[in-house]
VOVO-73820 format. One record per residue: residue number from 1; residue in one letter; x, y negated, z of N, C-alpha, C, O in turn. Coordinates in Angstrom, 1 decimal, decimal comma. Layout:
R:NUM:a:X:Y:Z:X:Y:Z:X:Y:Z:X:Y:Z
...
% end
This chain:
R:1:x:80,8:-85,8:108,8:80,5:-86,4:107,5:81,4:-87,6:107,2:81,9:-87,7:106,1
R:2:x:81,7:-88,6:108,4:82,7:-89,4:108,0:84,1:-88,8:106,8:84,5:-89,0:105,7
R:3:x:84,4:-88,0:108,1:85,9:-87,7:107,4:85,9:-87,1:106,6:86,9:-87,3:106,0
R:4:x:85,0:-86,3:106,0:84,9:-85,9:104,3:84,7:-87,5:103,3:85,2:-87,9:102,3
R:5:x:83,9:-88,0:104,0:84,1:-89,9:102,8:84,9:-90,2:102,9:85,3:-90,7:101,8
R:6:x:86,0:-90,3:104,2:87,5:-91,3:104,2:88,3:-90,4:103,3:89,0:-91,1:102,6
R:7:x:88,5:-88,7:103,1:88,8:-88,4:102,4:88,9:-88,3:101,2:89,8:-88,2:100,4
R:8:x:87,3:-88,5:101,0:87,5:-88,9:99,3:87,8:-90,4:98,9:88,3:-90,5:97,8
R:9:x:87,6:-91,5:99,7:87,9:-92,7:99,3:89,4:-92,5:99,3:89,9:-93,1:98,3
R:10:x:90,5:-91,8:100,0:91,7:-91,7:99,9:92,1:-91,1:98,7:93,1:-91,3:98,1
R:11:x:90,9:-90,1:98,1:91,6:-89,4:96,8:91,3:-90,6:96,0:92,2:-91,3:95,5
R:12:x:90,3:-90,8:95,8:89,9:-92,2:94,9:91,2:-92,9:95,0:91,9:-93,0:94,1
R:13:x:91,5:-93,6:96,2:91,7:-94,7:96,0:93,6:-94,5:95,6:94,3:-95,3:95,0
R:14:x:93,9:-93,4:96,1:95,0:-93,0:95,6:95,5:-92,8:93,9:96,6:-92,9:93,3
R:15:x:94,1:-92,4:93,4:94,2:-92,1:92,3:94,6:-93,3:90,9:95,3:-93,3:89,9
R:16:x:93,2:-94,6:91,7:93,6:-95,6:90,7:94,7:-96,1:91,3:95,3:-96,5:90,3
R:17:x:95,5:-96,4:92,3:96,7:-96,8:92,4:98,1:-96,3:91,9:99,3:-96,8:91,7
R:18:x:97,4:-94,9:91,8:98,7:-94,5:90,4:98,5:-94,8:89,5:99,5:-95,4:89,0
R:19:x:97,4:-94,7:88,6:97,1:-95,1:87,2:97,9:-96,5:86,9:98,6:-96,9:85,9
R:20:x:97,3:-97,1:88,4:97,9:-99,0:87,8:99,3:-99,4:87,8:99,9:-100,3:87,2
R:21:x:99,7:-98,3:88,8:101,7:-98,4:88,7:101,8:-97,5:87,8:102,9:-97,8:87,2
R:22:x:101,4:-96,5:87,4:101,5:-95,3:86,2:102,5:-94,7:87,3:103,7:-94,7:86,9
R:23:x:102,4:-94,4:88,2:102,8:-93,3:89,0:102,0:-91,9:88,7:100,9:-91,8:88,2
R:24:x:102,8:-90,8:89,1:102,2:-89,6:88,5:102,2:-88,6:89,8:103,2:-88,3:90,4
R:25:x:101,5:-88,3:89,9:100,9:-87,8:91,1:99,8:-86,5:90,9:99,0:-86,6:90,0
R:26:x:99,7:-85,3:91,6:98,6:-84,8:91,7:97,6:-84,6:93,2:98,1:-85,3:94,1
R:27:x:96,5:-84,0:93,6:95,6:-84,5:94,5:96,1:-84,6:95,6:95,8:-85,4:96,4
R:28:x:97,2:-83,5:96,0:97,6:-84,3:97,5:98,4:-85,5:97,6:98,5:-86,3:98,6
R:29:x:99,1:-85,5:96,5:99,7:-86,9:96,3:98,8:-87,9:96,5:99,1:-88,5:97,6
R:30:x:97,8:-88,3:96,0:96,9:-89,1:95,7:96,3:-89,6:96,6:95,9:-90,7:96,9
R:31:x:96,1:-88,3:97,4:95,7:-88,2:99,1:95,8:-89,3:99,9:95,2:-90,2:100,3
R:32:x:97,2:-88,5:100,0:98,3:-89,2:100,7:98,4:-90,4:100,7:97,9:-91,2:101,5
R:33:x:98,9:-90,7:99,7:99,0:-92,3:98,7:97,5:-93,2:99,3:97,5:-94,4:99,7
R:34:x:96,2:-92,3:99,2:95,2:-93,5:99,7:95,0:-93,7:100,5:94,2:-94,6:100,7
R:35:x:95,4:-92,9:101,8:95,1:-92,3:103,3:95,9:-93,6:103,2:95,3:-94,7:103,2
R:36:x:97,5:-93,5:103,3:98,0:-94,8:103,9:97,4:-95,9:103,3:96,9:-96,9:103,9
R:37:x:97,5:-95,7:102,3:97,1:-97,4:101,4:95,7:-97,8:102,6:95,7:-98,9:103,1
R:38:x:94,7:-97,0:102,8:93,8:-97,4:103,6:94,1:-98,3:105,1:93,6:-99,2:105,6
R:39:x:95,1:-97,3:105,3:95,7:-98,1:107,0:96,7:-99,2:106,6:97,1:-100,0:107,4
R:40:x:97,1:-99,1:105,0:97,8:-100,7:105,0:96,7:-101,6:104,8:96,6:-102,7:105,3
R:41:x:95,7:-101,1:104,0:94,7:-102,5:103,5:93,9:-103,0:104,6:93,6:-104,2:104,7
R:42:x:93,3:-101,9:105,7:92,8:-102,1:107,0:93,3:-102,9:107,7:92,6:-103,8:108,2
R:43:x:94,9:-102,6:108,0:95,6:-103,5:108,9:96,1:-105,3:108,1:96,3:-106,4:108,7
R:44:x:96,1:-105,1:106,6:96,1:-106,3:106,3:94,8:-107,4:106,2:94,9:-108,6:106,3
R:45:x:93,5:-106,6:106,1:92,2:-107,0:106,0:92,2:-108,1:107,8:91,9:-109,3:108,1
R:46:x:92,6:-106,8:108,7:92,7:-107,4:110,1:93,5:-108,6:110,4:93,2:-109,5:111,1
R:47:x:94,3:-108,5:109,7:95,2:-109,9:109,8:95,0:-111,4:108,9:95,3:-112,6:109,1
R:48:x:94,6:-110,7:108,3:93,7:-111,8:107,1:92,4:-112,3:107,8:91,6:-113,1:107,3
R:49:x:92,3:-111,9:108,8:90,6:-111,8:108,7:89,6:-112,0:108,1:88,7:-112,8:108,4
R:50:x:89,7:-110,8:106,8:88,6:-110,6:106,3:87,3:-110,0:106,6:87,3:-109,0:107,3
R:51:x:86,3:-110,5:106,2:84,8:-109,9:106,6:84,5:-108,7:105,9:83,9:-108,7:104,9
R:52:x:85,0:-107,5:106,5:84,1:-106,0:105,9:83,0:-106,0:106,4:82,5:-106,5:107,4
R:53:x:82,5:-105,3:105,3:80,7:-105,1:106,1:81,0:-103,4:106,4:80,2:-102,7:107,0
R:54:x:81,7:-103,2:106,1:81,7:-101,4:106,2:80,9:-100,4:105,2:80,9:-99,1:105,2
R:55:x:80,3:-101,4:104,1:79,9:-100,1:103,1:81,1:-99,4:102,3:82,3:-99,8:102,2
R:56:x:80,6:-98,5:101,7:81,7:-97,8:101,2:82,8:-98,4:100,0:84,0:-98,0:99,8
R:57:x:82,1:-99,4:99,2:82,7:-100,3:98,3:83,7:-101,1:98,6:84,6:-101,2:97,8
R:58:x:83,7:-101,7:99,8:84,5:-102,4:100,5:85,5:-101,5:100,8:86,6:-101,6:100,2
R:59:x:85,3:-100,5:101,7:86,7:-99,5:102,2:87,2:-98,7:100,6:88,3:-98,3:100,4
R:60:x:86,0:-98,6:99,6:87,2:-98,0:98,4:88,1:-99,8:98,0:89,1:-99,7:97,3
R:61:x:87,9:-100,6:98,3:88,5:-101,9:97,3:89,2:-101,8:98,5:90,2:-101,2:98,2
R:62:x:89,3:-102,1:99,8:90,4:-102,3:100,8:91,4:-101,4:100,5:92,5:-101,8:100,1
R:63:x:91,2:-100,0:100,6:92,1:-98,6:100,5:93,0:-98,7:99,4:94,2:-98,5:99,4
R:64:x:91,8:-99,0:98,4:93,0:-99,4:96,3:93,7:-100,3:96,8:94,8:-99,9:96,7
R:65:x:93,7:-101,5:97,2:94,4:-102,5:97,5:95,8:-102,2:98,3:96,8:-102,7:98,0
R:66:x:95,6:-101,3:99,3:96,6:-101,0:100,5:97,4:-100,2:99,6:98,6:-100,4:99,5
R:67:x:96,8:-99,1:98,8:97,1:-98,0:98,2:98,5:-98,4:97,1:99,5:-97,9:97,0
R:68:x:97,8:-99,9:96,4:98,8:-100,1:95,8:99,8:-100,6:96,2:100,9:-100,1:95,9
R:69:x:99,7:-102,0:97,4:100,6:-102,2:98,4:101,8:-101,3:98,3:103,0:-101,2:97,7
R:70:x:100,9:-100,5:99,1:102,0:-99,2:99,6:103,2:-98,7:98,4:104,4:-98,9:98,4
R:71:x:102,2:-97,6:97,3:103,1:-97,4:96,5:104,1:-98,5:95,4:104,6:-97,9:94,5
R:72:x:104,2:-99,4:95,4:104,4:-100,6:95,4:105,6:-100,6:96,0:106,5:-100,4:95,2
R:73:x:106,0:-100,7:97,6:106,5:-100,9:98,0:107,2:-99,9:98,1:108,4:-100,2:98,1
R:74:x:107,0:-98,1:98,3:107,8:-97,1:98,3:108,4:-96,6:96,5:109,1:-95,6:96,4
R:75:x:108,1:-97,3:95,8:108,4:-97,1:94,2:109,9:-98,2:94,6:111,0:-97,9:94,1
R:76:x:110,0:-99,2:95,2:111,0:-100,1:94,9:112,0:-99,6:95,8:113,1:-100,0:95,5
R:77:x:111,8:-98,8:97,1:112,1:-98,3:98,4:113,0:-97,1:97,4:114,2:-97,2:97,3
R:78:x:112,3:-96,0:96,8:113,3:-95,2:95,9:114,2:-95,5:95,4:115,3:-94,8:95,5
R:79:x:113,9:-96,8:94,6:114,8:-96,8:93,4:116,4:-97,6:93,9:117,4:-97,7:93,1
% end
């Protein structure tokens, strides 16, 4: 059951991170896009040491956060 939630918090969180850069994407993109964004926001939450409680609100706002990082960072990486 986990990995069906991390999944969907990656489509989620993929999803609004294209909206807010207006990247255009469809669901495996989006995927993708929030899968990492999660292991960037994870690993910056770690380093920050921020306090997760681990509900799911927290890992969608950590994941959008990485999510945008990320494509953020691979949008300027492109161009």
């Amino acid at each position: 059951m986990g990995l069906i939630i991390w999944i969907i918090i990656g489509i989620v969180a993929g999803a609004i991170a294209s909206r807010v850069l207006n990247s255009g994407g469809g669901l495996i993109v989006n995927l993708v896009v929030g899968l990492i964004g999660s292991l960037v926001g994870g690993y910056l939450a770690k380093v920050l040491n921020l306090n997760i409680t681990g509900g799911i609100i927290d890992q969608l706002v950590i994941a959008t956060l990485g999510a945008i990082i990320f494509l953020f960072v691979w949008q300027k990486v492109r161009r």
